[in-house]
Every structure is written in structure tokens, then in C-alpha cells.
C-alpha positions as CSV (number, residue, x, y, z in Angstrom):
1,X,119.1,53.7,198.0
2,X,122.2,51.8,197.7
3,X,125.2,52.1,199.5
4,X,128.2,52.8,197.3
5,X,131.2,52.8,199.6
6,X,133.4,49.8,199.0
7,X,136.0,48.3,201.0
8,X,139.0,49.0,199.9
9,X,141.5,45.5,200.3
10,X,145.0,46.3,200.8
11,X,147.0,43.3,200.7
12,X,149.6,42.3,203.6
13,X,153.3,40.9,203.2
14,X,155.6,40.2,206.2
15,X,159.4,40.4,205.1
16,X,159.6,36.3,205.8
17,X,157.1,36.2,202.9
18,X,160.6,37.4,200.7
19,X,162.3,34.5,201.9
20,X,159.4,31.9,200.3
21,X,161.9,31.2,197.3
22,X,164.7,29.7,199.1
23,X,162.6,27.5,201.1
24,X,160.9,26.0,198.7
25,X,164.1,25.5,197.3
26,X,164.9,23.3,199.5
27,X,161.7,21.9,200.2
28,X,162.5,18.4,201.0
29,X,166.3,18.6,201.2
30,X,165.9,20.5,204.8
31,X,164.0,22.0,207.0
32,X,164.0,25.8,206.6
33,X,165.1,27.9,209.7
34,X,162.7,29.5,211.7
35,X,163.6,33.0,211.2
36,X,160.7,34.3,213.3
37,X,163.0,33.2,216.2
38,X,166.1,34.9,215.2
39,X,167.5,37.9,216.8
40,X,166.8,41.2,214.8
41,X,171.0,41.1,214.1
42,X,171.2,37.5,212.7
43,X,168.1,38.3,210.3
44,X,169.7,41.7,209.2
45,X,172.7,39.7,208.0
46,X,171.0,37.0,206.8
47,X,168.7,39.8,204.7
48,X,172.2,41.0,203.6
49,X,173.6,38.0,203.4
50,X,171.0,36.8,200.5
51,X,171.1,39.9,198.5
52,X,168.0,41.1,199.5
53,X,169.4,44.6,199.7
54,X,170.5,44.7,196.7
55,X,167.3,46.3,194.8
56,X,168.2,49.4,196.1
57,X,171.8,49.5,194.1
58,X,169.7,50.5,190.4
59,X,168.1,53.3,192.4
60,X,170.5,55.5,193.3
61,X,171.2,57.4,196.9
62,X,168.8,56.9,199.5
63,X,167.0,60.1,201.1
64,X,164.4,60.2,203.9
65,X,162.0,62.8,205.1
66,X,160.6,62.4,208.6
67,X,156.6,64.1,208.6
68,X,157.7,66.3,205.9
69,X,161.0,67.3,207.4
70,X,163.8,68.4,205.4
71,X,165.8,65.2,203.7
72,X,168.3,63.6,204.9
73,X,170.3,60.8,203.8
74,X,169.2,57.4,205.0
75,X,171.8,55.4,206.8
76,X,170.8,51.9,208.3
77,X,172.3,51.6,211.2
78,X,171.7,49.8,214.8
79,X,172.5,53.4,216.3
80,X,169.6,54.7,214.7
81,X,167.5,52.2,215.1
82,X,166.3,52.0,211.3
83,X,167.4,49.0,210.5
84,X,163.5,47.8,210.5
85,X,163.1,50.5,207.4
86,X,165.5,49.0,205.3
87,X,164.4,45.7,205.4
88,X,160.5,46.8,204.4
89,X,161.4,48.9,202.0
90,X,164.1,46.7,200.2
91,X,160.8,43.9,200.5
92,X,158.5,46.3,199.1
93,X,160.7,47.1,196.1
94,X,160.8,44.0,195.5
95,X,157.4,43.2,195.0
96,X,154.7,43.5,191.8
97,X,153.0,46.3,193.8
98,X,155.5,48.6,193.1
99,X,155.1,48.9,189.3
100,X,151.1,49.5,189.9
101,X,151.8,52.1,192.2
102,X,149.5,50.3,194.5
103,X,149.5,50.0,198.3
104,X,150.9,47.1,200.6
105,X,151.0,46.7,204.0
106,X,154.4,45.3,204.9
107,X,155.6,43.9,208.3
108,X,158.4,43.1,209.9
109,X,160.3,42.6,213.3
110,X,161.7,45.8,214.7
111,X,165.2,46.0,216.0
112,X,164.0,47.5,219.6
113,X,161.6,44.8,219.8
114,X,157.8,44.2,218.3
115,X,156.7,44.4,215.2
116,X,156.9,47.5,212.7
117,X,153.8,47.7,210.1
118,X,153.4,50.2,207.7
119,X,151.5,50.8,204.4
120,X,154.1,51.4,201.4
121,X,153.2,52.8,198.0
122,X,155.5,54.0,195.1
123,X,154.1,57.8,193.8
124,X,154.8,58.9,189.9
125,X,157.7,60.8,190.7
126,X,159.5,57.5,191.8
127,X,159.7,58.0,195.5
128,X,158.2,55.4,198.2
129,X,156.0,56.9,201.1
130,X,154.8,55.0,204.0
131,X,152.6,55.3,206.5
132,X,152.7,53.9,210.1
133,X,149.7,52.9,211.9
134,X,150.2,55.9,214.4
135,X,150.1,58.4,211.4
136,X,154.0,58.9,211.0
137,X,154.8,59.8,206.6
138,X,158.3,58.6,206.2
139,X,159.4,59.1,202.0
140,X,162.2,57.5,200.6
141,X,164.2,59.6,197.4
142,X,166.3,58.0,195.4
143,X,169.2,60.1,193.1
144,X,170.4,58.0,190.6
145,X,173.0,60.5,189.9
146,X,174.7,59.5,193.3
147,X,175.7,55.6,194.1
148,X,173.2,53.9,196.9
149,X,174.7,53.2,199.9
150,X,173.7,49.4,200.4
């Protein structure tokens, strides 16, 4: 008898990963900045700052849903502490996994300290779920009827 369950490999990006371009771009010319060291503010505007956000602008308004609770509209902001959830999900967007509706684990500082990790995936119908390690579904809608907010 052969055992036929397979591992499953999900692959693993941290949001510095998005900045590999510019570095190299330099490569040589400076030193890159250590970004790991940065406050959570300073990287939010430098994520800003290099368009990084901008993805979201051909997909329309942003929606969330909290473990399948009604939608509301999604508004990064240090008061709510979301700030983490923009910058993963403008990364994830952003990648090849996307297209392939595949899953990705993305990672990234969170604004009230730590590290936020999550497992991203785009369904058919367009929208982006994720999945914390604790169990928490957040799913991002996007209405391309109605302007994005970034």
C-alpha cells in the first residue's frame, strides 16, 4: 500500500520581498535601507510613497467582510489598526499568484507590533480571501463601478 497524501507547498513572500526591484537597482550605487528596522509609519509611507498601492486603483472600491460578517468598506487607517492589511494585500496583487488563483503566504510587520502572516488566494469571482493562522477569513470585494479609495 502506498501512501498517497502529498504535501501540499505553499510558497512564502514577506512585503520586503516587493521592494527587491529597487534595490537591485541600485545595487552598487548604495546601500539599500534596512526597512526591517523602520517604524511601521515610515514603511507605510514609504509603501505609498513608491506606488505600491497603486494596484488597487484598476479594481475598484474596496470591501471587507470580517468571519463572514456583513461588508463594509475598507479604510486603512492607524485608528483601525489595518494598515498591516493593505500593505499584504496591495503585495499579493501584485504578484504572479494571483492570476493562478493559487495560494501564498504573505508576511509582514504589524502596526501594533509583530508580525501579521496570512495565506491569500484570489477566488473566480475576483475577490481575495485570507486566512490568518488563528483561523480569522477576512475577504476583500472590489466594485469597479465605484473609484478605490487608495
Amino acid at each position: 500500500m502506498s501512501d498517497k497524501s502529498e504535501a501540499i507547498y505553499i510558497p512564502q513572500l514577506s512585503i520586503f520581498s516587493r521592494y527587491g526591484l529597487y534595490d537591485r537597482m541600485g545595487d552598487g550605487y548604495c546601500d539599500p535601507p534596512n526597512r526591517r528596522e523602520w517604524s511601521f509609519d515610515t514603511l507605510y509611507d514609504d509603501w505609498t510613497t513608491h506606488g505600491f498601492f497603486n494596484v488597487f486603483r484598476d479594481l475598484g472600491f474596496i470591501t471587507v467582510s470580517y468571519n463572514g460578517l456583513p461588508y463594509i468598506d475598507f479604510v486603512p487607517a492607524a485608528e483601525y489598526a489595518n494598515r498591516h492589511q493593505a500593505l499584504t494585500l496591495s503585495c499579493f496583487l501584485d504578484t504572479r499568484y494571483v492570476s493562478n488563483n493559487e495560494q501564498v503566504i504573505i508576511t509582514s510587520p504589524h502596526e501594533q507590533g509583530g508580525e501579521f502572516s496570512a495565506t491569500f488566494q484570489q477566488l473566480e469571482c475576483g475577490d481575495v480571501i485570507y486566512t490568518t493562522i488563528n483561523g480569522k477569513i477576512v475577504r476583500f470585494h472590489f466594485d469597479k463601478t465605484h473609484p478605490s479609495q487608495s
